[in-house]
C-alpha positions, 0 to 999 in steps of 0.5 A: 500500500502506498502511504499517502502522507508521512505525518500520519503516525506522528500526530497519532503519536501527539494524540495519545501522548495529551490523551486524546480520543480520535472524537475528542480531537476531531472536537477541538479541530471542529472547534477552531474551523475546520470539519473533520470527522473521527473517520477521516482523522483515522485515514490521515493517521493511517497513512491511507488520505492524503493531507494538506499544508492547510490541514497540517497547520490546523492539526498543529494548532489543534494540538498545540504543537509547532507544525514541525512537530508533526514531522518525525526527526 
């Protein structure tokens, strides 16, 4: 299978680490703009949707982390 993105793992990474269900996060990205279901959160997590440099911004201002955090080192 081809991977569609390569933040996938690192913001399911962050999610677990500030102990985050998928709904509950999708709730804070819902909350500053951006409509994303539970669903899609897990394609991006997976690897299987790709994502945007927009939708990269919104994951790290929902998770309150630098978008560069995002990118495994």
């Amino acid at each position: 299978m081809e991977k569609k993105n390569i933040t996938g793992p690192q913001v399911r990474k962050i999610r677990v680490s500030k102990q985050l269900s998928q709904e509950e996060f999708t709730a804070k990205c819902n909350l500053i703009g951006w409509d994303i279901s539970r669903g899609t959160l897990a394609k991006i997590e997976s690897q299987v949707r790709r994502i945007t440099d927009d939708e990269v911004a919104l994951i790290a201002k929902a998770l309150k982390v630098r978008i560069q955090d995002l990118y495994e080192k």
